[in-house]
C-alpha positions as CSV (number, residue, x, y, z in Angstrom):
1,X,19.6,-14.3,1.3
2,X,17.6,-11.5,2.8
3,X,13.5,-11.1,1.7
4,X,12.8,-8.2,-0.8
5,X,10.4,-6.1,1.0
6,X,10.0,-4.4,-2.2
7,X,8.1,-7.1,-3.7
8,X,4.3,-7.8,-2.6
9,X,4.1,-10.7,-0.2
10,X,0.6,-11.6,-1.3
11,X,1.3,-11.1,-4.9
12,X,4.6,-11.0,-5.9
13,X,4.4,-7.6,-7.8
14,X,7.2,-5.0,-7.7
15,X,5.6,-2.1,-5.1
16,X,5.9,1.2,-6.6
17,X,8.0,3.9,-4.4
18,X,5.1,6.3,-3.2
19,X,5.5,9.8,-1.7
20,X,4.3,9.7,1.8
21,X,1.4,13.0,2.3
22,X,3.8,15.9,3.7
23,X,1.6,16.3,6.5
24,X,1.7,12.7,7.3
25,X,2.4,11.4,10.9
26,X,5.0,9.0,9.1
27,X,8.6,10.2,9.3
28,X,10.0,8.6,5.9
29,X,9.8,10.5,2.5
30,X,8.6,7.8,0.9
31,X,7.1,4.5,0.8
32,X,7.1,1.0,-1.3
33,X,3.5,0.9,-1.7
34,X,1.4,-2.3,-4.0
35,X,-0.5,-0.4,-6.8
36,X,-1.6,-4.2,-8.4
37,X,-5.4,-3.8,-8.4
38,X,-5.6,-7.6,-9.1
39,X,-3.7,-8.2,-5.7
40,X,-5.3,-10.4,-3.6
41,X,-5.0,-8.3,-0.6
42,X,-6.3,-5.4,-2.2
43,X,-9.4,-7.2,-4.0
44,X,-10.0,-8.9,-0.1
45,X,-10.0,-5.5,1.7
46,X,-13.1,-4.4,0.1
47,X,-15.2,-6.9,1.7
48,X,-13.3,-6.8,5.0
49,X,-13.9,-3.6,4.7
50,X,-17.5,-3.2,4.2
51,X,-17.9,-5.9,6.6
52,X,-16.7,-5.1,9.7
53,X,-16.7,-1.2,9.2
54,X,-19.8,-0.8,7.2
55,X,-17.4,1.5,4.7
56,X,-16.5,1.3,1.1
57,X,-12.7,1.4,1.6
58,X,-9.8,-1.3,0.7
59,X,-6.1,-1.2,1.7
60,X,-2.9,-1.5,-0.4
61,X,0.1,-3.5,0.9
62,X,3.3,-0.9,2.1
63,X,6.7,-1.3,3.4
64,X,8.3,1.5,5.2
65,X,12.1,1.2,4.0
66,X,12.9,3.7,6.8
67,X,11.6,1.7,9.9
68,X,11.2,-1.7,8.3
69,X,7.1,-1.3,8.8
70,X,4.7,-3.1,6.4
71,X,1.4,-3.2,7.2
72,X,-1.7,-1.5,5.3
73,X,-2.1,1.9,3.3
74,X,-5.8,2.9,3.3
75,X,-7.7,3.6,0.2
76,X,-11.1,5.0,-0.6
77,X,-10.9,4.3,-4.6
78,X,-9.1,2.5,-6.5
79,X,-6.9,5.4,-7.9
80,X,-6.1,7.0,-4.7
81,X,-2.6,7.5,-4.0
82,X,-1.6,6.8,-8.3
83,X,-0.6,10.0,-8.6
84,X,2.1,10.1,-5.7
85,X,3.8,7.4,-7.4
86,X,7.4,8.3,-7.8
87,X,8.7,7.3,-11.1
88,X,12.2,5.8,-10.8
């Protein structure tokens, strides 16, 4: 059975589909982006963060359904990016 990439990987929360900035870099209209705020990965990157940048910054998980790309969306607060969420 093939892995839901729509799920988070480091909490197993449902992503929300988030419109990509239209003057993004990224090709894809949208993204599957992990709006938990008690996701570990989330909670983690504010330390990593501060750490080894010396900013107050954190990342959310994403999955790009177009090219199969997950990696990290950055975030300066923890409502950036809520209001691109696409309802379904």
């Amino acid at each position: 059975m093939a892995e839901d990439k729509t799920i988070c990987p480091h909490c197993g929360c449902k992503m929300s589909k988030w419109r990509t900035p239209p003057m993004s870099t990224w090709s894809a209209e949208y993204f599957y982006v992990c709006f938990n705020d008690e996701c570990s990965y989330y909670i983690r990157g504010w330390q990593h963060m501060k750490d080894t940048t010396e900013v107050s910054c954190s990342y959310r998980h994403r999955f790009d359904p177009e090219t199969g790309a997950t990696g990290p969306l950055p975030v300066w607060s923890p409502d950036a990016g809520k209001s691109e969420i696409i309802a379904d």
